[in-house]
Phi, psi and omega in degrees: 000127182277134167293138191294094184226148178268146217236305201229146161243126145217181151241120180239121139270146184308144169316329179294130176236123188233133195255189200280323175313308199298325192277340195311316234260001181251321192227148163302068165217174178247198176273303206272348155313329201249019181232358163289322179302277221252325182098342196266139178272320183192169199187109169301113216215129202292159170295157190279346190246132114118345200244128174214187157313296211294311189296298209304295187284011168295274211338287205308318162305282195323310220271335166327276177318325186257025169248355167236019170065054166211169213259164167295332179296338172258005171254152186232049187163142176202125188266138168240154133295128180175072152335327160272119167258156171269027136224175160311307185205158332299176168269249220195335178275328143324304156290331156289345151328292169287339185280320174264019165083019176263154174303160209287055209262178175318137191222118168230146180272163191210122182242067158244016164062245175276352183268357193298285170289332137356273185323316173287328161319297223290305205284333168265358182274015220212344201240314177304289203287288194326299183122336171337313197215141157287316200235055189297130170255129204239138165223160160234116179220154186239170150199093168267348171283354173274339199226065198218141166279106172259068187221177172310286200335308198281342221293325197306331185288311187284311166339326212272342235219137188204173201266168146156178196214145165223158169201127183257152147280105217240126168200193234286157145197140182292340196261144180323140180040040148190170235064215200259121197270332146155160179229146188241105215259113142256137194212135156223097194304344193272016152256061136326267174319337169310324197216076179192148159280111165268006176202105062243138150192188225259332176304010195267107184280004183308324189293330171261005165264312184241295178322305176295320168315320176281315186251092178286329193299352180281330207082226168246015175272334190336161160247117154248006198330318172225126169251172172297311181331274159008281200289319181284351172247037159063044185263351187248031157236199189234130213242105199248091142327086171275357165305277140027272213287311170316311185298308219272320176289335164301313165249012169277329201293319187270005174278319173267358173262328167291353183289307174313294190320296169310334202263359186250011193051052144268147149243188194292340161299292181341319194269138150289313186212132174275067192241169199204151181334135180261075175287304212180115188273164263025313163269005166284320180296341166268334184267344169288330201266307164332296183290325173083053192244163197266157157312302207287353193258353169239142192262147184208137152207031165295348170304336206262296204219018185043204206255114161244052172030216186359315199288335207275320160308312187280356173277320167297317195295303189294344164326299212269357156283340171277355180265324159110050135271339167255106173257165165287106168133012179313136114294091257227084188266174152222146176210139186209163184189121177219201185283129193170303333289134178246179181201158161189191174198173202221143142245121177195137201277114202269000000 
């Protein structure tokens, strides 16, 4: 059975560079508040017209492709990553279809938020052993910046969040001890509520409670999708416990990456490079200090471009190959903890 190797990386960010000062001018934070927090400095954000998920992660697939010596015409599957889509439906794998011109092949989408490539990795190494596709194009792109409460009320959240896109090309190889070497998928839905946009969406039971009652003549045809409420008690941004989301990724984060190590028989000596959702350097920063990994053995560029979620992972990874911290023959971990709450993690011989 052939092993899973990433063949190709690329990236894309927006040109707009917005530092923590541009935001002072919307909410009540500083500089030095929002980077004791968070670690970020600055953060990228798509023009509002003409700029989308879709476009960013097109960019980001061309350059995947042509780092990995092959035509668009070959790849014959493609996973997208994503929490913003630019609609409700279709998704976001379909339309990068049509926006670069591939041929009419599978297209699936993935909601797993910061664990969101991974997973897609996981669905495409999983398509590779089979013998199903030779050439999967897996991307993660955000555009999180249409959608930020940029007021006090918003700030622990919107600080945090920037636009971008990564993407890899992923395909078969017969040699031994290399590629993804196996990935490790967790979820415990009942921190659901800690870290989500609860609206629109279909759970709103306020609507068979309070709504109906005041207009009983809708019935259930009423249109709420979006209501004021909603909207004035900040239910259509996005709501976060960060105690909450902190506690719980310090310990899953290092737990699903020795769960990877043990299941290929490493230990933490072994591993070379260490990269992870870019959520927070601070819990990066924890789990680097836990795990006993060097600056050189971890990757960080929340600094750069804050959390693009879905994006970030492929976005550090090409980073740190175009900076020659990530070599070929690497022992090569991924790790994510997101909204879910989900978690997972990758071993892969690079």
């Amino acid at each position: 059975m052939p092993k899973t190797r990433i063949a190709g990386i690329g990236m894309y960010v927006p040109k707009n560079i917005v530092t923590n000062a541009d935001l002072m001018r919307y909410m009540d934070t500083t500089d030095e508040w929002i980077q004791q927090r968070t670690g970020i400095k600055e953060r990228r954000y798509a023009d509002r017209i003409g700029e989308t998920t879709t476009t960013m992660g097109a960019e980001a697939a061309k350059m995947a492709i042509e780092n990995a010596g092959i035509t668009k015409d070959e790849v014959d599957f493609v996973v997208f990553a994503t929490l913003s889509p630019d609609y409700t439906f279709p998704g976001c794998g379909v339309l990068l279809q049509r926006a670069m011109g591939l041929k009419n092949i599978g297209a699936l989408d993935v909601r797993n938020q910061c664990s969101g490539f991974i997973y897609a990795l996981s669905v495409a190494d999983q398509f590779i052993r089979s013998g199903m596709y030779k050439n999967i194009l897996v991307v993660g792109a955000e555009k999180h910046s249409f959608a930020l409460d940029f007021s006090t009320r918003g700030r622990s959240v919107s600080v945090m969040f920037g636009d971008g896109a990564g993407a890899v090309v992923v395909q078969p190889t017969e040699k031994e001890n290399d590629g993804i070497l196996s990935t490790h998928l967790h979820c415990d839905g009942n921190g659901a509520e800690v870290l989500a946009c609860y609206n629109p969406g279909t759970h709103a039971n306020h609507w068979a409670k309070e709504t109906a009652a005041t207009y009983p003549e809708q019935d259930w045809f009423g249109n709420q999708y979006i209501t004021q409420e909603m909207i004035e008690n900040a239910q259509i941004y996005p709501n976060m416990d960060g105690h909450a989301v902190m506690k719980r990724a310090i310990t899953f984060l290092p737990d699903v990456i020795n769960e990877a190590l043990t299941a290929n028989n490493y230990t933490i000596d072994d591993l070379n490079m260490l990269i992870l959702n870019q959520s927070n350097a601070r819990i990066a920063e924890f789990v680097q200090q836990k795990l006993g990994l060097t600056d050189d053995e971890i990757y960080i560029n929340i600094y750069r471009y804050g959390n693009t979620t879905a994006a970030s992972i492929p976005i550090a990874m090409y980073e740190a190959v175009k900076d020659g911290k990530l070599k070929s023959g690497d022992l090569l971990c991924l790790g994510a903890y997101g909204s879910g709450f989900t978690w997972a993690s990758a071993l892969i011989r690079f």
